[in-house]
PQR file with spaces between the fields and no chain letter, atoms N, CA, C, O and H, PARSE charges and radii, in Angstrom:
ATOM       1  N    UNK     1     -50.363   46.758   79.187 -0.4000 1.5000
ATOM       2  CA   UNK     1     -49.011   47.045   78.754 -0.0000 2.0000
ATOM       3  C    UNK     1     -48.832   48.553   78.650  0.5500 1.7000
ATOM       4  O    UNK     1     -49.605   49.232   77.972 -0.5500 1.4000
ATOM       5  N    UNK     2     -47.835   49.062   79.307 -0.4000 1.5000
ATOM       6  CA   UNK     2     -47.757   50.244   79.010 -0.0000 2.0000
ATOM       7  C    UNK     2     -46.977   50.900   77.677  0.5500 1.7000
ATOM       8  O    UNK     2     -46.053   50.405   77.031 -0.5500 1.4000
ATOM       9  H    UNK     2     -47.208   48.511   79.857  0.4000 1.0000
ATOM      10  N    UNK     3     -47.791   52.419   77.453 -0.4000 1.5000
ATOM      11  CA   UNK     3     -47.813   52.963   75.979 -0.0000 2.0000
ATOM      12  C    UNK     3     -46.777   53.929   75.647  0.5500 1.7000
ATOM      13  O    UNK     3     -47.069   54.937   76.289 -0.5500 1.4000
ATOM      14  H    UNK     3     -48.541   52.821   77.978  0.4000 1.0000
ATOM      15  N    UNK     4     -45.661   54.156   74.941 -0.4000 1.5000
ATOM      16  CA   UNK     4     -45.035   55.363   75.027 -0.0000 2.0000
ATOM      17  C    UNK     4     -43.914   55.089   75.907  0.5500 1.7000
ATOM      18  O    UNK     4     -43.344   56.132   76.227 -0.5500 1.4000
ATOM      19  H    UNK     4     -45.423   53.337   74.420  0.4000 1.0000
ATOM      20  N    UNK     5     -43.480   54.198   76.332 -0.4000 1.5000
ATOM      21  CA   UNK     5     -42.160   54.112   76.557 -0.0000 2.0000
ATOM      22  C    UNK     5     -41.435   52.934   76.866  0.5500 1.7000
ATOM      23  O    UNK     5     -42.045   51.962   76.420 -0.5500 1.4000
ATOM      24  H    UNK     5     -43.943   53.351   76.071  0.4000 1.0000
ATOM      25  N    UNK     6     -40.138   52.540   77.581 -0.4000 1.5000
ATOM      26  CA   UNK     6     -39.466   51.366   77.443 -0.0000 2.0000
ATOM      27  C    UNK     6     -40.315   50.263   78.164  0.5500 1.7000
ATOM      28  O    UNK     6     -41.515   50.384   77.919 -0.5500 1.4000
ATOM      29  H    UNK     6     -39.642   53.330   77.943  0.4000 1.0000
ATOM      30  N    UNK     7     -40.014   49.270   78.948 -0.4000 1.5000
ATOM      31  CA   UNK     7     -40.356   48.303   79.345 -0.0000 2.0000
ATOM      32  C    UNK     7     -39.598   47.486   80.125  0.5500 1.7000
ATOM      33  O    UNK     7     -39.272   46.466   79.517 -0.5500 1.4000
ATOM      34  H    UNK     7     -39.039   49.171   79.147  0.4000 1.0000
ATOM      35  N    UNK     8     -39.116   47.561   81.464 -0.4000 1.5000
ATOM      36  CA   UNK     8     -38.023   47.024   82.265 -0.0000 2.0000
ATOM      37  C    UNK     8     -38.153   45.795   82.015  0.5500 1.7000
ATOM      38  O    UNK     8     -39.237   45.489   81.520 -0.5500 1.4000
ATOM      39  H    UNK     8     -39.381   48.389   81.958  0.4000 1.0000
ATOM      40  N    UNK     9     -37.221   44.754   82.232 -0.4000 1.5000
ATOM      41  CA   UNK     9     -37.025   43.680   82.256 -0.0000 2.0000
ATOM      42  C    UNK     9     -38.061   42.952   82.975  0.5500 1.7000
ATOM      43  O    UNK     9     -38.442   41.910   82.441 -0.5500 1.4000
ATOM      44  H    UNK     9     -36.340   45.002   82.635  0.4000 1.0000
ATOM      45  N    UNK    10     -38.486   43.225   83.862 -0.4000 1.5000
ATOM      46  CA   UNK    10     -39.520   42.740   84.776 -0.0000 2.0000
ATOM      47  C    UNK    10     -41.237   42.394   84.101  0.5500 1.7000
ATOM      48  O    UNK    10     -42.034   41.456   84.117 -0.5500 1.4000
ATOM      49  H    UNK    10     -38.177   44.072   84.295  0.4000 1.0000
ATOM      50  N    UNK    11     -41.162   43.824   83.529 -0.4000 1.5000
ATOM      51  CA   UNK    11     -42.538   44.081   82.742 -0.0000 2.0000
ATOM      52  C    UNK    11     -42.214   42.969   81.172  0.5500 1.7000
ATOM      53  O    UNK    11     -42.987   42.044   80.921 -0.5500 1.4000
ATOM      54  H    UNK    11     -40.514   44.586   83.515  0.4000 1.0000
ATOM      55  N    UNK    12     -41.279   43.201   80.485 -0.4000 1.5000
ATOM      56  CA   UNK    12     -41.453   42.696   79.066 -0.0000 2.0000
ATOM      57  C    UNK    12     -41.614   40.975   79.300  0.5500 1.7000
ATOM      58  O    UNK    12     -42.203   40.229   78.517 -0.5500 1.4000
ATOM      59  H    UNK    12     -40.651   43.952   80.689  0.4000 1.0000
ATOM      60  N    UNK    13     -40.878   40.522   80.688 -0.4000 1.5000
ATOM      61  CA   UNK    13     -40.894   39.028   81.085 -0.0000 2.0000
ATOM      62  C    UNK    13     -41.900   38.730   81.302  0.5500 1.7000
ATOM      63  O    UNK    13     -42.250   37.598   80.971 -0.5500 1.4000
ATOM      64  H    UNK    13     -40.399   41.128   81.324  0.4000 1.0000
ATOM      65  N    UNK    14     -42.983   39.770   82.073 -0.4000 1.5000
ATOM      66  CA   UNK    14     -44.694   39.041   82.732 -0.0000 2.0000
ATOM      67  C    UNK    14     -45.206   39.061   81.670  0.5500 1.7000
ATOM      68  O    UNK    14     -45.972   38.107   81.535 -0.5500 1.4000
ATOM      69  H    UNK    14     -42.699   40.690   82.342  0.4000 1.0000
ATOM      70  N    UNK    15     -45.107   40.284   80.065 -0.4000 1.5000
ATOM      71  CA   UNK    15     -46.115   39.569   79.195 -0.0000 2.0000
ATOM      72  C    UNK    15     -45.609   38.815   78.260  0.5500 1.7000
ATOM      73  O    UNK    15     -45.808   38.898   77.048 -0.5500 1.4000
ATOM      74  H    UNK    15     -44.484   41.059   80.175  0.4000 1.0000
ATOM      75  N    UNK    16     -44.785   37.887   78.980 -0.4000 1.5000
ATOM      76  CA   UNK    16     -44.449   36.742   78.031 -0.0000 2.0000
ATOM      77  C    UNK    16     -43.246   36.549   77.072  0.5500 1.7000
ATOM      78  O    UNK    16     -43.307   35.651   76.233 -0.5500 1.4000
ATOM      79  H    UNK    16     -44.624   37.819   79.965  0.4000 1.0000
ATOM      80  N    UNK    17     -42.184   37.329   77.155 -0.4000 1.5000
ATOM      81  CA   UNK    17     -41.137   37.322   76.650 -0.0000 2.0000
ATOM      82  C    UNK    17     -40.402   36.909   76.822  0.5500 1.7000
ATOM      83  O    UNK    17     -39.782   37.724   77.506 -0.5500 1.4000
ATOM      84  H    UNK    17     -42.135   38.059   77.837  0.4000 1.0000
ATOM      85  N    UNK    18     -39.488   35.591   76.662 -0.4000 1.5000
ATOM      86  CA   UNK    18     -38.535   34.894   77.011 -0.0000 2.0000
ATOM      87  C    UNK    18     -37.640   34.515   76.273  0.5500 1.7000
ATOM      88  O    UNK    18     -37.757   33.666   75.389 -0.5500 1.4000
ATOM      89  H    UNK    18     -39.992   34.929   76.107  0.4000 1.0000
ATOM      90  N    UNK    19     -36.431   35.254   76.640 -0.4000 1.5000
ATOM      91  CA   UNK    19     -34.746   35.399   76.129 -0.0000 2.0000
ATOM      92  C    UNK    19     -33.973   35.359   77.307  0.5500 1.7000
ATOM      93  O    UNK    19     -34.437   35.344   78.447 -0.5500 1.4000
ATOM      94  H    UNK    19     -36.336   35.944   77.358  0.4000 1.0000
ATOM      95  N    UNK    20     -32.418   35.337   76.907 -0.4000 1.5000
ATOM      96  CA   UNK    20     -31.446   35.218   78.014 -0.0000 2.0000
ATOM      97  C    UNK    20     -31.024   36.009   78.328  0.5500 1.7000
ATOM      98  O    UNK    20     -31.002   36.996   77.592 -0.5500 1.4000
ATOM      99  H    UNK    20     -32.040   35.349   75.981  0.4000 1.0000
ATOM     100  N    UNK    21     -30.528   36.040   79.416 -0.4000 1.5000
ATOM     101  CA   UNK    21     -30.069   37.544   80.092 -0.0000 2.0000
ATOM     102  C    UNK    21     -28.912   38.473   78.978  0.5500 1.7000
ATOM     103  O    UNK    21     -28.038   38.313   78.126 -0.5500 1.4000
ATOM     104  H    UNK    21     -30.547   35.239   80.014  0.4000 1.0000
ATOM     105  N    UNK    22     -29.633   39.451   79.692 -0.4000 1.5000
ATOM     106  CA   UNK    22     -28.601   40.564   79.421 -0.0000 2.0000
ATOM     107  C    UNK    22     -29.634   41.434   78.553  0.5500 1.7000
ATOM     108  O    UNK    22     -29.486   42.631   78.799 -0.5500 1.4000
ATOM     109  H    UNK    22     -30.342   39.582   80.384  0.4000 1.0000
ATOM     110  N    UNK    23     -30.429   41.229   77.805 -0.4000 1.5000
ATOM     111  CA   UNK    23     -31.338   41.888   76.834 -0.0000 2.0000
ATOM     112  C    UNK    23     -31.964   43.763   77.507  0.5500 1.7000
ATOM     113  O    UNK    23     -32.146   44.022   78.696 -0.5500 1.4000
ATOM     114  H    UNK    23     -30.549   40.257   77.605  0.4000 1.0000
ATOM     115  N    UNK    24     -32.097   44.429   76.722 -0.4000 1.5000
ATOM     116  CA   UNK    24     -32.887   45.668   77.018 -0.0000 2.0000
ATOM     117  C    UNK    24     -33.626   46.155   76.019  0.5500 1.7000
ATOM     118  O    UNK    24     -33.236   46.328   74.864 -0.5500 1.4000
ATOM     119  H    UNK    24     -31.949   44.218   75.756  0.4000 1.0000
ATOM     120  N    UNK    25     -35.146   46.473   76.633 -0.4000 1.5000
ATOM     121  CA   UNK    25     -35.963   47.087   75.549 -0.0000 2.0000
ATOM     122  C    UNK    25     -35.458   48.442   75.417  0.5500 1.7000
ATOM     123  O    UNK    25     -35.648   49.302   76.277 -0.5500 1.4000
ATOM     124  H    UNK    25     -35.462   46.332   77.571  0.4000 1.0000
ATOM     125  N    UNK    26     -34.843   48.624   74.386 -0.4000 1.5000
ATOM     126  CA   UNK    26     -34.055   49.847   73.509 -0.0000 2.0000
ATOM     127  C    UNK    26     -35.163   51.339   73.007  0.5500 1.7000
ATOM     128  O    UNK    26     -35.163   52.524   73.342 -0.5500 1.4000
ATOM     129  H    UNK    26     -34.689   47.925   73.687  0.4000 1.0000
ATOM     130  N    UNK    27     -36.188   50.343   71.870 -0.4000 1.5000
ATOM     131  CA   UNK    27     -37.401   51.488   71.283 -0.0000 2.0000
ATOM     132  C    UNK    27     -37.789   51.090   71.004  0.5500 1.7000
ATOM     133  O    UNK    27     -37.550   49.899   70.807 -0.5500 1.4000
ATOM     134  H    UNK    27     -36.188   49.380   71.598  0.4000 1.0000
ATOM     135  N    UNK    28     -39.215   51.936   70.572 -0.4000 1.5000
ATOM     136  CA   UNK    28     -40.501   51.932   69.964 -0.0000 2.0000
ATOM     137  C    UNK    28     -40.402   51.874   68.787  0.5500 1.7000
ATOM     138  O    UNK    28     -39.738   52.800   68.322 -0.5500 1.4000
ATOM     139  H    UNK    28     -39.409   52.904   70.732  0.4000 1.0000
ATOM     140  N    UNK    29     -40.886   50.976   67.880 -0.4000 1.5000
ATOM     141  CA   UNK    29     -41.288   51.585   66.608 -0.0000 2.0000
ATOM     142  C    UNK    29     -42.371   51.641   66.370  0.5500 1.7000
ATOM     143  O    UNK    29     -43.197   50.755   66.153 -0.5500 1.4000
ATOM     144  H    UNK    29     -41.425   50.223   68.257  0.4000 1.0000
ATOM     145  N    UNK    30     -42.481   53.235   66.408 -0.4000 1.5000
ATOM     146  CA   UNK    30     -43.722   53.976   66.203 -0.0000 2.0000
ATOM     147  C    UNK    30     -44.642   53.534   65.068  0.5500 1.7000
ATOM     148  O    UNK    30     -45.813   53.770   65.367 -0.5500 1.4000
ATOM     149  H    UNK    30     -41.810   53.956   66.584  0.4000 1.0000
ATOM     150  N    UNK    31     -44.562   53.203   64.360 -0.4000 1.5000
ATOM     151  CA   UNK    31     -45.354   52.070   63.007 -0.0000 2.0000
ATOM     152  C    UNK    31     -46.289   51.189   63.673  0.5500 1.7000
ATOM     153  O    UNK    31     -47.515   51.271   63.756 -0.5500 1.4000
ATOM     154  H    UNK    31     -43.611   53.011   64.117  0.4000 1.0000
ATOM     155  N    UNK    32     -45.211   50.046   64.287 -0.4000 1.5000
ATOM     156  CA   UNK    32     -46.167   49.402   64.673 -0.0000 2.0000
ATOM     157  C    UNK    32     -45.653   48.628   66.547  0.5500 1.7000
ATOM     158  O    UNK    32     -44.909   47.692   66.841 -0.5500 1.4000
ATOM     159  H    UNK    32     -44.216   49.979   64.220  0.4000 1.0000
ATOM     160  N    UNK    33     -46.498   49.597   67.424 -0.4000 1.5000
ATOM     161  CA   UNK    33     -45.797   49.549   68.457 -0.0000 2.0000
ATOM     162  C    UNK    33     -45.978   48.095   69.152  0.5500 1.7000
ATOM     163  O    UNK    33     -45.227   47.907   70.109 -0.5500 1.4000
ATOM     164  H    UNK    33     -47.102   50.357   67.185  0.4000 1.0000
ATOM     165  N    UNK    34     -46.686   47.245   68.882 -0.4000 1.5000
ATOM     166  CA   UNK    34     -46.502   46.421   69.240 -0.0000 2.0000
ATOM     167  C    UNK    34     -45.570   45.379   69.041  0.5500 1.7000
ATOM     168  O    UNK    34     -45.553   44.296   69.627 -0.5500 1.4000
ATOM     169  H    UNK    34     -47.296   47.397   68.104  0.4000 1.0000
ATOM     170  N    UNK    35     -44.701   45.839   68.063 -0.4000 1.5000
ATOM     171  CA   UNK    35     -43.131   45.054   67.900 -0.0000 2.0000
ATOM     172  C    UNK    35     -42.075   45.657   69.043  0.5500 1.7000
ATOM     173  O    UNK    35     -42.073   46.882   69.173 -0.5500 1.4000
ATOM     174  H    UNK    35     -44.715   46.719   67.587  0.4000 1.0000
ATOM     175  N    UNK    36     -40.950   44.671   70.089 -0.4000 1.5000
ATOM     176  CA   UNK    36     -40.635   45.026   70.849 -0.0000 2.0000
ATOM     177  C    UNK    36     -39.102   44.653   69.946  0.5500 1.7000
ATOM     178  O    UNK    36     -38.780   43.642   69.322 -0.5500 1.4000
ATOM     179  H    UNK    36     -40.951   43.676   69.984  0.4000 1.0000
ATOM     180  N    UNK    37     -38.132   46.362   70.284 -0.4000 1.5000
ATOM     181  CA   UNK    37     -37.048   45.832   69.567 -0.0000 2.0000
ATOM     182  C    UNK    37     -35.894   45.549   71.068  0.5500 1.7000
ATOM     183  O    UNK    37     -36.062   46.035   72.186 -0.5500 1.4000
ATOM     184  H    UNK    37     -38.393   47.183   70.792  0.4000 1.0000
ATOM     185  N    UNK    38     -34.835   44.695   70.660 -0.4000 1.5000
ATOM     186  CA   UNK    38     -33.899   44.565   72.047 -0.0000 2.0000
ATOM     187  C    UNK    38     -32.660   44.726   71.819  0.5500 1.7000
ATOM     188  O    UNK    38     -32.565   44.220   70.701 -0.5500 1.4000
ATOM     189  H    UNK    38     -34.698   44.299   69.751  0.4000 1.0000
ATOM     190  N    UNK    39     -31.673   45.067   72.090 -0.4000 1.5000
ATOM     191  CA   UNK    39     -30.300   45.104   72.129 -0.0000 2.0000
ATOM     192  C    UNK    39     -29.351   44.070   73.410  0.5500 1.7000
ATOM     193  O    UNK    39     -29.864   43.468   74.353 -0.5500 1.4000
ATOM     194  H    UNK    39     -31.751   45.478   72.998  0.4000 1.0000
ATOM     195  N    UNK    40     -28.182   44.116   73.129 -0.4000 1.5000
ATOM     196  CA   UNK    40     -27.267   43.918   74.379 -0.0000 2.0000
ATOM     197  C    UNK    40     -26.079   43.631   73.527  0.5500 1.7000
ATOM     198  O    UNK    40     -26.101   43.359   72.327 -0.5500 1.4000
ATOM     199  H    UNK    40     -27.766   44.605   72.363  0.4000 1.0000
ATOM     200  N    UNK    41     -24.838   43.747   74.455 -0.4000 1.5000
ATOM     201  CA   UNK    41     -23.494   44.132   74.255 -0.0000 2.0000
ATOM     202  C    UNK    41     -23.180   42.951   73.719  0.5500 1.7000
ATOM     203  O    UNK    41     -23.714   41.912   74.110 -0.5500 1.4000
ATOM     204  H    UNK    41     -24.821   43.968   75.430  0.4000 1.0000
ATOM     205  N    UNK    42     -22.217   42.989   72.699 -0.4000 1.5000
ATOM     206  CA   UNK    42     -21.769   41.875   72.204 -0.0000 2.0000
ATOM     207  C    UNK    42     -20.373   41.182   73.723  0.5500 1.7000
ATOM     208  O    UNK    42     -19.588   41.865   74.381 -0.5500 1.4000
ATOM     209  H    UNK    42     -21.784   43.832   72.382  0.4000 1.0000
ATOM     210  N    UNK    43     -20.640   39.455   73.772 -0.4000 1.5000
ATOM     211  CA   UNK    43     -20.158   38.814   74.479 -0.0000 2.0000
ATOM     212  C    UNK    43     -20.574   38.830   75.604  0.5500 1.7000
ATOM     213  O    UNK    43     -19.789   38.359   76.426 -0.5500 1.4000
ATOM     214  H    UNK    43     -21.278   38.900   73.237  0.4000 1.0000
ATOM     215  N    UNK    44     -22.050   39.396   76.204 -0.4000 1.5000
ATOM     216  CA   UNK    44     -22.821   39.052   77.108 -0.0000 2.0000
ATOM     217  C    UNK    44     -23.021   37.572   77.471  0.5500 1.7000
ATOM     218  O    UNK    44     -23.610   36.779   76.735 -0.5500 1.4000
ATOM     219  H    UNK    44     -22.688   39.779   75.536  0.4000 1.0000
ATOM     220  N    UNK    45     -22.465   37.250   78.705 -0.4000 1.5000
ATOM     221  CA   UNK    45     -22.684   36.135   79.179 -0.0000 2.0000
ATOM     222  C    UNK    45     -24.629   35.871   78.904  0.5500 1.7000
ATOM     223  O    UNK    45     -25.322   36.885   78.980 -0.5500 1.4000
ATOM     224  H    UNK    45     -21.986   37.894   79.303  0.4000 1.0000
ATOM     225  N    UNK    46     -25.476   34.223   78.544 -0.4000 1.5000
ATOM     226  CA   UNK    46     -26.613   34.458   78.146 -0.0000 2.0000
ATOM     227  C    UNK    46     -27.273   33.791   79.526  0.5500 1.7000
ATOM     228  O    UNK    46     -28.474   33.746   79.792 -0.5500 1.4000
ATOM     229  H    UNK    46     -24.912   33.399   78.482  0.4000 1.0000
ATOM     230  N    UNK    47     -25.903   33.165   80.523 -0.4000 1.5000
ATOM     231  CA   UNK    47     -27.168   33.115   82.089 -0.0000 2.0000
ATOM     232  C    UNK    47     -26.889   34.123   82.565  0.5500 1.7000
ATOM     233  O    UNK    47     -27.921   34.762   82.772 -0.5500 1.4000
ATOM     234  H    UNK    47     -24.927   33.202   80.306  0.4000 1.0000
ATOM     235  N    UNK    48     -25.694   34.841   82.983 -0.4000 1.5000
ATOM     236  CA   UNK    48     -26.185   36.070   84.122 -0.0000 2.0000
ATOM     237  C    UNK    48     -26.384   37.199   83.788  0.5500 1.7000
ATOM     238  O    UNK    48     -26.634   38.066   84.626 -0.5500 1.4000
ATOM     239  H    UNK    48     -24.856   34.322   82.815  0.4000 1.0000
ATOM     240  N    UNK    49     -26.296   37.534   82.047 -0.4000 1.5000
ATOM     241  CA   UNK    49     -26.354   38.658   81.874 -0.0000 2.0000
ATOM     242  C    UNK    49     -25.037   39.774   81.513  0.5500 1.7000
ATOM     243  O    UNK    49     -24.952   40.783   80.812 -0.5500 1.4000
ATOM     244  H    UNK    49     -26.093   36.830   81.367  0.4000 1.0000
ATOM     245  N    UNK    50     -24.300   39.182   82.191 -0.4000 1.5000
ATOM     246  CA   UNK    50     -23.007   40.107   82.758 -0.0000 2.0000
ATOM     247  C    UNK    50     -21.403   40.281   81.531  0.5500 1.7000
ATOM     248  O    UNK    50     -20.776   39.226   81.429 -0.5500 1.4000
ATOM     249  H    UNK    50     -24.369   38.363   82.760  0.4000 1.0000
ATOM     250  N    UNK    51     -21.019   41.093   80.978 -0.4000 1.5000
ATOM     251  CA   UNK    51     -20.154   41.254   79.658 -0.0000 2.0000
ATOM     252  C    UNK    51     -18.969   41.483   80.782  0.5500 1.7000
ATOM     253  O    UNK    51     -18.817   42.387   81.603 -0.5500 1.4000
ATOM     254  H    UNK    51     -21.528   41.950   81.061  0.4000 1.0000
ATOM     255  N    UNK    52     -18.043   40.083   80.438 -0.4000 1.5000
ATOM     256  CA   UNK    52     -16.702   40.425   81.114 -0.0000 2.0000
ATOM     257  C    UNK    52     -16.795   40.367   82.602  0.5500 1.7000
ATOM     258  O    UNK    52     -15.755   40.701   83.170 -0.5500 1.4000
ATOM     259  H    UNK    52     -18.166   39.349   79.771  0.4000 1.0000
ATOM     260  N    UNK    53     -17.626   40.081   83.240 -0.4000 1.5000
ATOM     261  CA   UNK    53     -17.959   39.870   85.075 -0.0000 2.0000
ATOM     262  C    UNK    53     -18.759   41.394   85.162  0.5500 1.7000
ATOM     263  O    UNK    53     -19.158   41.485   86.322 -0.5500 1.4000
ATOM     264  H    UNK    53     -18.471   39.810   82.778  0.4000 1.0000
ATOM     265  N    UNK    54     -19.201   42.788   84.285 -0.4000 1.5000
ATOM     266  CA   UNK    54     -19.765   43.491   84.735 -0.0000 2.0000
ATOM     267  C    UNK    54     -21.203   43.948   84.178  0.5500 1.7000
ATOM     268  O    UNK    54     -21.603   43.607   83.065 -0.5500 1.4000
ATOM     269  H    UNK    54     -18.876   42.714   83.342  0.4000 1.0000
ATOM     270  N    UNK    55     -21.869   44.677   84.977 -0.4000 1.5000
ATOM     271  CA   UNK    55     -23.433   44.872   84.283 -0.0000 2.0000
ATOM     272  C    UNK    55     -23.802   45.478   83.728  0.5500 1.7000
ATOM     273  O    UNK    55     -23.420   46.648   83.719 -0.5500 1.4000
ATOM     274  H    UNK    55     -21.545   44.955   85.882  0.4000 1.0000
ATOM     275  N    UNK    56     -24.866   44.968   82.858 -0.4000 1.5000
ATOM     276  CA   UNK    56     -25.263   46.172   81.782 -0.0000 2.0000
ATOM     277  C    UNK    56     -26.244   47.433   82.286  0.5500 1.7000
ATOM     278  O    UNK    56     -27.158   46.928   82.939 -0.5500 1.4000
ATOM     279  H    UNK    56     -25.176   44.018   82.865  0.4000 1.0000
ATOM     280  N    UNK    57     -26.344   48.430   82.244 -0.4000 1.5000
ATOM     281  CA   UNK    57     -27.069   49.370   82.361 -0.0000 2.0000
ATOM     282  C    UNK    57     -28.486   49.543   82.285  0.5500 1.7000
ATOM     283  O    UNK    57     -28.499   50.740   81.997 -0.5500 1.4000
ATOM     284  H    UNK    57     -25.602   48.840   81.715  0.4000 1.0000
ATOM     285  N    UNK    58     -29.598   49.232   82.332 -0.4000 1.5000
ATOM     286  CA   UNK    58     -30.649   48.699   82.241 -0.0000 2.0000
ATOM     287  C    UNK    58     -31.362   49.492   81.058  0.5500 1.7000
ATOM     288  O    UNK    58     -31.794   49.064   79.988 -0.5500 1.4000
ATOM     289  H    UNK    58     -29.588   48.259   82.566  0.4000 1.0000
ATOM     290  N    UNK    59     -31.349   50.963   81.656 -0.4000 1.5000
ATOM     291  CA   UNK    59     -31.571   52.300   81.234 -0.0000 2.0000
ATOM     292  C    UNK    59     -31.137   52.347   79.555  0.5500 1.7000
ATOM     293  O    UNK    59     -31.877   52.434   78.575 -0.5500 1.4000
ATOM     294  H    UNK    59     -30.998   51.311   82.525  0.4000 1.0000
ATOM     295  N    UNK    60     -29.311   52.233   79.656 -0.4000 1.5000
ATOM     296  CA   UNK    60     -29.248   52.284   78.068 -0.0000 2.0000
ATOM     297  C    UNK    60     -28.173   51.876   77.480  0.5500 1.7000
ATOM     298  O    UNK    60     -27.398   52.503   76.758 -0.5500 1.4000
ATOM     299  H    UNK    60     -28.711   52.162   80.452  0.4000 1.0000
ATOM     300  N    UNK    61     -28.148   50.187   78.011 -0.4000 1.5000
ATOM     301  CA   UNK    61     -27.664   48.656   77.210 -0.0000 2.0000
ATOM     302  C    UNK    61     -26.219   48.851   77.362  0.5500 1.7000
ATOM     303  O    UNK    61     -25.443   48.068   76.813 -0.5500 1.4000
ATOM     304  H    UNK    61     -28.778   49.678   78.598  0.4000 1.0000
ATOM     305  N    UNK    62     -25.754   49.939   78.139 -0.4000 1.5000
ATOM     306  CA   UNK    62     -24.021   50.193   77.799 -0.0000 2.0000
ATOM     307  C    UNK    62     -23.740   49.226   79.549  0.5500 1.7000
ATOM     308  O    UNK    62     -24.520   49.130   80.497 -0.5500 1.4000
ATOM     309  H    UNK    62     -26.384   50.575   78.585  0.4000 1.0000
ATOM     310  N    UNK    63     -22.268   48.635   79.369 -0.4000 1.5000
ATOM     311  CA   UNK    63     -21.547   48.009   80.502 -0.0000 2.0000
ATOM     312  C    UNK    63     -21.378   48.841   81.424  0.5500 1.7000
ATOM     313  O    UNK    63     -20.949   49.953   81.117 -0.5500 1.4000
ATOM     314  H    UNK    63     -21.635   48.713   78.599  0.4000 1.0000
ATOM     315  N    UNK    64     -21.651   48.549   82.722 -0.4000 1.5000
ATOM     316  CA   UNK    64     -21.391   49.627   83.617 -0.0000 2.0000
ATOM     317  C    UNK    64     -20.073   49.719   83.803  0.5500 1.7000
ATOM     318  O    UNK    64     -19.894   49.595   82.592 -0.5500 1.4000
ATOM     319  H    UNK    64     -22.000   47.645   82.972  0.4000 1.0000
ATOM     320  N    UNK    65     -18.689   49.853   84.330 -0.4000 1.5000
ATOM     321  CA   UNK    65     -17.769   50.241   84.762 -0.0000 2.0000
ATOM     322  C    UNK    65     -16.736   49.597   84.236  0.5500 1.7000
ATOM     323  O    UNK    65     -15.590   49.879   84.586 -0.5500 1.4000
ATOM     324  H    UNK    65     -18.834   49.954   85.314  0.4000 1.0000
């Protein structure tokens, strides 16, 4: 697992994390880093992910356009 920074969707899913779309690993808490914290936009659709038909930003949880 990598140390010191976010965790794409791809990575937090292979070690075992399973929620519905739309989620982003946000931060670290430096305490105790093995707690993963997540965000996403309120009224995120929870199959495709998508707030209102558009996408979330991966980078940093905001709707794209």
């Amino acid at each position: 697992m990598p140390k010191g920074r976010l965790l794409t969707e791809h990575e937090w899913r292979s070690i075992g994390v399973q929620q519905s779309r739309g989620w982003v690993h946000y931060a670290i808490h430096r305490p105790e880093p093995h707690v993963l914290l997540f965000r996403r936009p309120l009224n995120t659709d929870p199959v495709t992910g998508l707030v209102d038909g558009k996408q979330i930003d991966p980078a940093t949880g905001k709707v794209i356009g």
